[in-house]
Backbone atoms as SQL, in Angstrom:
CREATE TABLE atoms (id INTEGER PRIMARY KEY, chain TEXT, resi INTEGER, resn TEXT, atom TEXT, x REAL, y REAL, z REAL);
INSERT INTO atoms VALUES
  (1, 'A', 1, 'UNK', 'N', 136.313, 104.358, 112.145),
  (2, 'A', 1, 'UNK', 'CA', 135.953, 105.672, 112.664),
  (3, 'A', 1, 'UNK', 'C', 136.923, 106.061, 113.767),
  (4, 'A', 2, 'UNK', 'N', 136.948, 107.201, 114.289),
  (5, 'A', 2, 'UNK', 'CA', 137.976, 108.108, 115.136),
  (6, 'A', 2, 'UNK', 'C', 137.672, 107.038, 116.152),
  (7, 'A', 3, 'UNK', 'N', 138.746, 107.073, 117.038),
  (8, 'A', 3, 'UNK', 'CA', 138.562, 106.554, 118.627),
  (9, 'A', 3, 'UNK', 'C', 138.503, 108.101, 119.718),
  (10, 'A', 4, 'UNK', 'N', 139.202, 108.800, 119.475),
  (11, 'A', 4, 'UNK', 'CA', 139.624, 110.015, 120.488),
  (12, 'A', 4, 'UNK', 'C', 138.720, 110.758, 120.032),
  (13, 'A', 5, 'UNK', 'N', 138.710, 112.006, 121.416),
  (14, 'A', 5, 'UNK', 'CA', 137.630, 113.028, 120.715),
  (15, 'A', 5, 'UNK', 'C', 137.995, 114.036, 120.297),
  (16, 'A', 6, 'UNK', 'N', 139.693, 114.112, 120.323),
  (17, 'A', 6, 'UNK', 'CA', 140.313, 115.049, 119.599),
  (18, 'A', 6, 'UNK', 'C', 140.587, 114.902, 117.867),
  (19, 'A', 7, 'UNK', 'N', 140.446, 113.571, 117.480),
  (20, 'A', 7, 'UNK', 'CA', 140.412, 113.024, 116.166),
  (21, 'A', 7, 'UNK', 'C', 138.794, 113.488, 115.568),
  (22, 'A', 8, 'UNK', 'N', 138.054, 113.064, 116.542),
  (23, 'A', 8, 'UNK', 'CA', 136.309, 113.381, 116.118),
  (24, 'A', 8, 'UNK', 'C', 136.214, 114.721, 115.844),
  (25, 'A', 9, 'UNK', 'N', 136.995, 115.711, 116.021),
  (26, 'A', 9, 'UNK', 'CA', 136.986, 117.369, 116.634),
  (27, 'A', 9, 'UNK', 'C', 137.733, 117.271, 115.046),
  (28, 'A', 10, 'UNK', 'N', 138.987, 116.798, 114.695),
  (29, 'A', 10, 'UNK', 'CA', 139.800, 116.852, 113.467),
  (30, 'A', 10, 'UNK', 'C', 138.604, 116.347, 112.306),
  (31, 'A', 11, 'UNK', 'N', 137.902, 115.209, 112.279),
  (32, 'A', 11, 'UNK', 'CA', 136.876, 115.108, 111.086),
  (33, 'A', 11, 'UNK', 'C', 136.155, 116.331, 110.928),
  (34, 'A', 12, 'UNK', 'N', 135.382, 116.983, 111.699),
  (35, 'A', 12, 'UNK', 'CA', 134.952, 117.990, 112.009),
  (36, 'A', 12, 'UNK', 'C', 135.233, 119.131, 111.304),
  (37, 'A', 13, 'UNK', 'N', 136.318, 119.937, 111.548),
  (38, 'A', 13, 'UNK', 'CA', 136.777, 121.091, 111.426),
  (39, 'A', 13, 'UNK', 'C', 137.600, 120.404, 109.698),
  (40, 'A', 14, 'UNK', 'N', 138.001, 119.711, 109.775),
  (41, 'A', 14, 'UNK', 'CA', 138.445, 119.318, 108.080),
  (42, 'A', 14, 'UNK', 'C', 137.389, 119.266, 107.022),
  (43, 'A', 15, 'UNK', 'N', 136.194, 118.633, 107.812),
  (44, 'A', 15, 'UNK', 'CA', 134.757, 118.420, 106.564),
  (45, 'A', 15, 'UNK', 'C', 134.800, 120.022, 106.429),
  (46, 'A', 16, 'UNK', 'N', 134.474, 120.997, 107.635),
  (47, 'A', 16, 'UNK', 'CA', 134.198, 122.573, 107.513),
  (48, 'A', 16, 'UNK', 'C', 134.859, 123.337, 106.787),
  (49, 'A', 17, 'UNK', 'N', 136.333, 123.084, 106.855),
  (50, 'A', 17, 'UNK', 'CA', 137.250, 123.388, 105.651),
  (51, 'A', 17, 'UNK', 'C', 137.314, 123.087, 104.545),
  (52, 'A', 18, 'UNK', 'N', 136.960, 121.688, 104.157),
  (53, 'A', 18, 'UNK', 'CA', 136.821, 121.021, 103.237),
  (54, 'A', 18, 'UNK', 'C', 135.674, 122.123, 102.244),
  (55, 'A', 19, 'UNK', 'N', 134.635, 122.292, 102.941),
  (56, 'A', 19, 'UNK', 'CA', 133.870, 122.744, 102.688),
  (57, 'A', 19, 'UNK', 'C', 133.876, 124.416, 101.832),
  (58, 'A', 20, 'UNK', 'N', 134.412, 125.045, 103.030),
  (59, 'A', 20, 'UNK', 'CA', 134.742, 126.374, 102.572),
  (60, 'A', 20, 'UNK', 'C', 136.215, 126.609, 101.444),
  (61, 'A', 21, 'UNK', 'N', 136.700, 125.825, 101.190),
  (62, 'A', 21, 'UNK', 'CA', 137.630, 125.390, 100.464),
  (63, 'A', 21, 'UNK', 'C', 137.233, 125.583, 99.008),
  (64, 'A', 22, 'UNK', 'N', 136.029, 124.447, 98.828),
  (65, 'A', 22, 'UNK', 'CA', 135.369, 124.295, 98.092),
  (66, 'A', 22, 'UNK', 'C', 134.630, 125.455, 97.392),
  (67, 'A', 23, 'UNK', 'N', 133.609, 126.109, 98.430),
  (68, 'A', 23, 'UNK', 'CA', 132.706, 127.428, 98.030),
  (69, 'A', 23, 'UNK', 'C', 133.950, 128.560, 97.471),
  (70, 'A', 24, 'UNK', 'N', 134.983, 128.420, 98.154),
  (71, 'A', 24, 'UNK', 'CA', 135.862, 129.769, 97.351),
  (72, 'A', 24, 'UNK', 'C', 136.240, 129.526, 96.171),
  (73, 'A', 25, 'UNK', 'N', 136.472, 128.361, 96.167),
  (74, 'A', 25, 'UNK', 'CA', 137.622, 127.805, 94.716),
  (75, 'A', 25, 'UNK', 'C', 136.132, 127.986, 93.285),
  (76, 'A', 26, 'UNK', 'N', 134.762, 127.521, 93.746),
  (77, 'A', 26, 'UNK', 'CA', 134.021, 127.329, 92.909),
  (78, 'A', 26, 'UNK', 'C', 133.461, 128.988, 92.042),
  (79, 'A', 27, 'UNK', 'N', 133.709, 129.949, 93.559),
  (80, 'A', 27, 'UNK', 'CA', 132.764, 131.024, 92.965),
  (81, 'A', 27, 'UNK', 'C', 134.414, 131.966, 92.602),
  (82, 'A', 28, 'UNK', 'N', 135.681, 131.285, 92.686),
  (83, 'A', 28, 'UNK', 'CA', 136.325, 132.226, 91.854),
  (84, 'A', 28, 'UNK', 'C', 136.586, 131.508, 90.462),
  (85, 'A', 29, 'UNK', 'N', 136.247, 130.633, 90.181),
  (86, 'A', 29, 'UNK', 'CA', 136.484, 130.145, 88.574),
  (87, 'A', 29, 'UNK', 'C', 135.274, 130.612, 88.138),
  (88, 'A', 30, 'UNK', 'N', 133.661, 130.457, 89.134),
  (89, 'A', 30, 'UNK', 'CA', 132.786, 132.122, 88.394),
  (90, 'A', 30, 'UNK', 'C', 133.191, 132.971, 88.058),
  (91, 'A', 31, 'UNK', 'N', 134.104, 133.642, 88.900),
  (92, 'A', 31, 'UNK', 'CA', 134.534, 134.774, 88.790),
  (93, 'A', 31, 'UNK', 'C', 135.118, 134.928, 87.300),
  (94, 'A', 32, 'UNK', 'N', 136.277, 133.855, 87.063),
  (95, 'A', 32, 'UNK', 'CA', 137.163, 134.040, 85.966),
  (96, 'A', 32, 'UNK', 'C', 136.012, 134.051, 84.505),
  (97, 'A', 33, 'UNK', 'N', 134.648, 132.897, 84.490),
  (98, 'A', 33, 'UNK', 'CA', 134.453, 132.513, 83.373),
  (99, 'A', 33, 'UNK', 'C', 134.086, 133.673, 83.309),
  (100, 'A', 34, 'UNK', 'N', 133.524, 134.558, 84.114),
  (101, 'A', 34, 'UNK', 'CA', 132.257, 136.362, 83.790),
  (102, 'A', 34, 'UNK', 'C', 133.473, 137.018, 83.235),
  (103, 'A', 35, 'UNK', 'N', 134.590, 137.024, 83.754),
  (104, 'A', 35, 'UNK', 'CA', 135.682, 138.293, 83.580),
  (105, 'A', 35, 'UNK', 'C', 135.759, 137.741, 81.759),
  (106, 'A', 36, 'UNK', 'N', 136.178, 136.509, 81.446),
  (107, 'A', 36, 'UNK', 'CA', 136.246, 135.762, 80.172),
  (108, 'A', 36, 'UNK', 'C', 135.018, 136.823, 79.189),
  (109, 'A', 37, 'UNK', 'N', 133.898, 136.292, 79.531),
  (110, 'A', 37, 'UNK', 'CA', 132.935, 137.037, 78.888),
  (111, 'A', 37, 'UNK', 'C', 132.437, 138.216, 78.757),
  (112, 'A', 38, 'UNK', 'N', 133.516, 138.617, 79.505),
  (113, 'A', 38, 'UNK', 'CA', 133.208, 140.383, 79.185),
  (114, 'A', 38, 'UNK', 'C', 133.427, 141.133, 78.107),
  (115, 'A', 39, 'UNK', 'N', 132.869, 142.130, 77.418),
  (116, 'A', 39, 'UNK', 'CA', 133.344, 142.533, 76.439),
  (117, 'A', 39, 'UNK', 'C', 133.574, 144.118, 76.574),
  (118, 'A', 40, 'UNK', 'N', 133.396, 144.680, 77.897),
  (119, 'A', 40, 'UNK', 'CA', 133.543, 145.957, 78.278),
  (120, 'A', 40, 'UNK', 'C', 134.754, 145.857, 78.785),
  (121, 'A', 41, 'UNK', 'N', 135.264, 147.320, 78.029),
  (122, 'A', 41, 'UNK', 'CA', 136.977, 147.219, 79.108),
  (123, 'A', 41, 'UNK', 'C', 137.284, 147.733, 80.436),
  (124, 'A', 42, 'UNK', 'N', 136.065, 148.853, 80.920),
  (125, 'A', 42, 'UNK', 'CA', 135.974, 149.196, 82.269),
  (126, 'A', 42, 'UNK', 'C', 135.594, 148.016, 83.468),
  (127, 'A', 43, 'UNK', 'N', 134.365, 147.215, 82.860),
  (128, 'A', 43, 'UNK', 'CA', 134.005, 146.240, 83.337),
  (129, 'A', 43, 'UNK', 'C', 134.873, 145.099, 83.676),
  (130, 'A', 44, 'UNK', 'N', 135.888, 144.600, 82.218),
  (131, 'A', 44, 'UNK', 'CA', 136.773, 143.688, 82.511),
  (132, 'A', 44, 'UNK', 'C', 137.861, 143.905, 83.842),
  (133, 'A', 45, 'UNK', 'N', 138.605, 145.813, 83.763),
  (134, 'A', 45, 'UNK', 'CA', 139.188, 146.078, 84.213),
  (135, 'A', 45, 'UNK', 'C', 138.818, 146.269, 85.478),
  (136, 'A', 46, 'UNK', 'N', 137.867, 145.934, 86.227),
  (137, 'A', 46, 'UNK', 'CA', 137.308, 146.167, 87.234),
  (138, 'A', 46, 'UNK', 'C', 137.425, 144.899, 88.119),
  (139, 'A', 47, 'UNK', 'N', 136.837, 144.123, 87.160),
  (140, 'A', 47, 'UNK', 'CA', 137.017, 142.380, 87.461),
  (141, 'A', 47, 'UNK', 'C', 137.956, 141.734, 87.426),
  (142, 'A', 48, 'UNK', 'N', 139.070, 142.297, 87.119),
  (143, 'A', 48, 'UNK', 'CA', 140.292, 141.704, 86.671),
  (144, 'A', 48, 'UNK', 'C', 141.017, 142.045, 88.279),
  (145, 'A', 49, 'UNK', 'N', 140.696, 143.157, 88.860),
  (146, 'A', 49, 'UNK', 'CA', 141.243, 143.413, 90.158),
  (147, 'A', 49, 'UNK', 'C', 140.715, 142.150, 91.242),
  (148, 'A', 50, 'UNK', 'N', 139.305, 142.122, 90.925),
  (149, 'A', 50, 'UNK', 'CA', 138.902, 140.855, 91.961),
  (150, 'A', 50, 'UNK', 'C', 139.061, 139.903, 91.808),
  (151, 'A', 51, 'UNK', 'N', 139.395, 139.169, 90.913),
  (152, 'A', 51, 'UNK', 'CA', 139.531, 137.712, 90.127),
  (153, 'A', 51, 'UNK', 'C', 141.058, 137.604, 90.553),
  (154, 'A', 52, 'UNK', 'N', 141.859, 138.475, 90.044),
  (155, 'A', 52, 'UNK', 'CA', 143.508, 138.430, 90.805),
  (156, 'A', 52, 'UNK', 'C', 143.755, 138.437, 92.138),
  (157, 'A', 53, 'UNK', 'N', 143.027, 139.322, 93.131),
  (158, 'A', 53, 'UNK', 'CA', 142.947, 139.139, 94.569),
  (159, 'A', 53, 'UNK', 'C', 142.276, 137.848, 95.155),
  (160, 'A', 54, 'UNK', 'N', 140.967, 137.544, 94.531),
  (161, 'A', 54, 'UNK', 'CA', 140.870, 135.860, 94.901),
  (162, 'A', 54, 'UNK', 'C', 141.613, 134.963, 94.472),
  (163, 'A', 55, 'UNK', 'N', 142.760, 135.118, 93.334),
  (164, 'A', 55, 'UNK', 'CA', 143.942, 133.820, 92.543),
  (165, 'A', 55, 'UNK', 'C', 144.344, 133.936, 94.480),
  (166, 'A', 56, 'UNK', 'N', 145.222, 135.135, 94.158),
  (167, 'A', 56, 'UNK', 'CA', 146.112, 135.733, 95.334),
  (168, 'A', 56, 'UNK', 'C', 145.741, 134.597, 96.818),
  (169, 'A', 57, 'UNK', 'N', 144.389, 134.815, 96.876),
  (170, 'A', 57, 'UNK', 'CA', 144.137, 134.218, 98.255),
  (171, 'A', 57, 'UNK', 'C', 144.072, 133.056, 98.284),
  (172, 'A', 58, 'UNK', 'N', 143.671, 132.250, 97.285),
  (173, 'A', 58, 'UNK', 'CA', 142.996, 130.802, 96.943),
  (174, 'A', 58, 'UNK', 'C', 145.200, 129.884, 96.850),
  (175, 'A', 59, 'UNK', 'N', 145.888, 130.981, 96.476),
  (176, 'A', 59, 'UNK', 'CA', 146.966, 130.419, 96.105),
  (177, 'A', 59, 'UNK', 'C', 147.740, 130.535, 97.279),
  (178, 'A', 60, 'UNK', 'N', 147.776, 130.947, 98.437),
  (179, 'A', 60, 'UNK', 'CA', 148.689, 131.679, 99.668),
  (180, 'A', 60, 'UNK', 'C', 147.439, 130.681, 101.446),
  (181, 'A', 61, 'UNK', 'N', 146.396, 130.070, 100.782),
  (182, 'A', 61, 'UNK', 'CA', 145.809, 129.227, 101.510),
  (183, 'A', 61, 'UNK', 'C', 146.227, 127.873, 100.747),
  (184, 'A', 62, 'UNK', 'N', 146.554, 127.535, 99.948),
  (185, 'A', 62, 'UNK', 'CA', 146.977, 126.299, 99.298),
  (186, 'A', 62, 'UNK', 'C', 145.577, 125.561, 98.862),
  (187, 'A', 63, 'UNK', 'N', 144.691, 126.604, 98.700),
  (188, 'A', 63, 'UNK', 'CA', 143.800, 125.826, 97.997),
  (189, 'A', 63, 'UNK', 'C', 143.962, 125.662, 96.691),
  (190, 'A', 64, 'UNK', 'N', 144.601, 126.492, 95.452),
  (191, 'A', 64, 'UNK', 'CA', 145.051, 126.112, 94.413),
  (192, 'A', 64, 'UNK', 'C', 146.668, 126.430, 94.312),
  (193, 'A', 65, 'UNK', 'N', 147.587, 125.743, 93.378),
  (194, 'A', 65, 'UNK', 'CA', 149.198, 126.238, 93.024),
  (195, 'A', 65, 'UNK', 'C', 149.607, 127.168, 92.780),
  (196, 'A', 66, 'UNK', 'N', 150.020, 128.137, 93.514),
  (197, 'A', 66, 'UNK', 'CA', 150.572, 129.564, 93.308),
  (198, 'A', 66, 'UNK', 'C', 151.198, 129.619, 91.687),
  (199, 'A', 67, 'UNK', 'N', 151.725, 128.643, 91.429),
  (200, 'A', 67, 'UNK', 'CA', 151.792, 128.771, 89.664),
  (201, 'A', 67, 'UNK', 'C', 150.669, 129.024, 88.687),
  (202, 'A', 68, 'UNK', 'N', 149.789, 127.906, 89.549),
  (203, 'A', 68, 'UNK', 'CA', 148.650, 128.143, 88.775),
  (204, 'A', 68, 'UNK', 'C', 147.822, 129.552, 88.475),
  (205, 'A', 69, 'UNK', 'N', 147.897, 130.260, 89.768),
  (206, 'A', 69, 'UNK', 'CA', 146.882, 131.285, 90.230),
  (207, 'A', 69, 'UNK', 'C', 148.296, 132.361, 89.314),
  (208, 'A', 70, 'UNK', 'N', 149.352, 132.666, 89.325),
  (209, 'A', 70, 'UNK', 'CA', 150.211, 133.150, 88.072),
  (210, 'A', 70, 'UNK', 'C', 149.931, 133.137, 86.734),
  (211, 'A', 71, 'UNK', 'N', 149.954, 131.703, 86.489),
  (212, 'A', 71, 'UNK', 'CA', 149.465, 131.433, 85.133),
  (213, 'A', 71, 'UNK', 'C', 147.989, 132.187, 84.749),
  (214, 'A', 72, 'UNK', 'N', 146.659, 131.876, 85.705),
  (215, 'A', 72, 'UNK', 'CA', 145.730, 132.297, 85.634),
  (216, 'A', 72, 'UNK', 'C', 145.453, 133.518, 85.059),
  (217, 'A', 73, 'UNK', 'N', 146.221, 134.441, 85.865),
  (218, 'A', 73, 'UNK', 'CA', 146.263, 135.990, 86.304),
  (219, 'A', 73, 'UNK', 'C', 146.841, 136.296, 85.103),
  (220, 'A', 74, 'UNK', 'N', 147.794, 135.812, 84.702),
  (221, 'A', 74, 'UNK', 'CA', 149.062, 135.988, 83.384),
  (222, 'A', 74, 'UNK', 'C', 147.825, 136.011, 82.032),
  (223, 'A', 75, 'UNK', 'N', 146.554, 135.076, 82.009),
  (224, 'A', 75, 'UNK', 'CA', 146.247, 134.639, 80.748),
  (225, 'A', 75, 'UNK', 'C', 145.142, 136.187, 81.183),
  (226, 'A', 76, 'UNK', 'N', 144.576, 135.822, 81.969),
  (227, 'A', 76, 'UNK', 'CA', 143.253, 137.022, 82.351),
  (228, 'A', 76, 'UNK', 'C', 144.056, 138.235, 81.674),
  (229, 'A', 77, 'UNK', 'N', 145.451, 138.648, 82.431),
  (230, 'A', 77, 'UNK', 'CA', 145.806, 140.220, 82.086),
  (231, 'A', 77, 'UNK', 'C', 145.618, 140.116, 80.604),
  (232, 'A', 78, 'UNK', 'N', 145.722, 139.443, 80.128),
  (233, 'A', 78, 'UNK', 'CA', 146.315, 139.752, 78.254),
  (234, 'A', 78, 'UNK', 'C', 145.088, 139.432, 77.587),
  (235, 'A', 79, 'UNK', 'N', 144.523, 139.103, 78.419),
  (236, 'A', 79, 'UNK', 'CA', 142.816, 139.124, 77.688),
  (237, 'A', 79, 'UNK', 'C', 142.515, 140.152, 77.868),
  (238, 'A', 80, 'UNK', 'N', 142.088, 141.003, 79.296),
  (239, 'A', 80, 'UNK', 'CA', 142.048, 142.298, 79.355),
  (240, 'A', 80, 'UNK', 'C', 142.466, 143.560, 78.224),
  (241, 'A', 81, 'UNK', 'N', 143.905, 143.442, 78.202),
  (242, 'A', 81, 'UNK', 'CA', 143.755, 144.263, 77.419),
  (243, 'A', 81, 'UNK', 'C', 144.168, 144.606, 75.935),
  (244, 'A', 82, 'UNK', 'N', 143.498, 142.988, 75.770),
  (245, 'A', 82, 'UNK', 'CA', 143.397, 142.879, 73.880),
  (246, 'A', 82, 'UNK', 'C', 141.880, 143.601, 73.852),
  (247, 'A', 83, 'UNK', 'N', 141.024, 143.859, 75.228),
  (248, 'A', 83, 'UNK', 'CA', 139.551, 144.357, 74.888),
  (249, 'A', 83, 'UNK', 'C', 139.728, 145.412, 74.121),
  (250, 'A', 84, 'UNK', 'N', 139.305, 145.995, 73.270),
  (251, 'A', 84, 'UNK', 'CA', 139.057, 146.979, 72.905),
  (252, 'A', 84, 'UNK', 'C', 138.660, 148.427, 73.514);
């Protein structure tokens, strides 16, 4: 365990991050599977703005690979607008 109480302060604020890290990354791959299952194109196109602005953020905090959150965004657009 930590000796300092500036290390105890670092477990701390890393579990909290750790944490919120977590809650974003989880409710934007929600995000992606709903946009997936959409079958409305206003709807998709609506969701497709928020699902790309959370890649955007999740990828520029290094919580996921800016390639990845590309790739992501890349597969979402062309799903979009094969909708009908």
């Amino acid at each position: 365990m930590a000796n300092h109480k500036s290390a105890l302060k670092r477990v701390r604020a890393n579990e909290a991050k750790r944490l919120r890290n977590r809650y974003q990354h989880k409710t934007t791959r929600s995000m992606v599977r709903k946009l997936r299952d959409t079958d409305d194109k206003v709807t998709a196109t609506d969701l497709y703005k928020k699902v790309s602005s959370a890649l955007d953020k999740l990828a520029k905090r290094n919580i996921i690979h800016k390639n990845k959150a590309s790739n992501l965004k890349s597969k979402l657009a062309k799903l979009v607008n094969k909708i009908a």
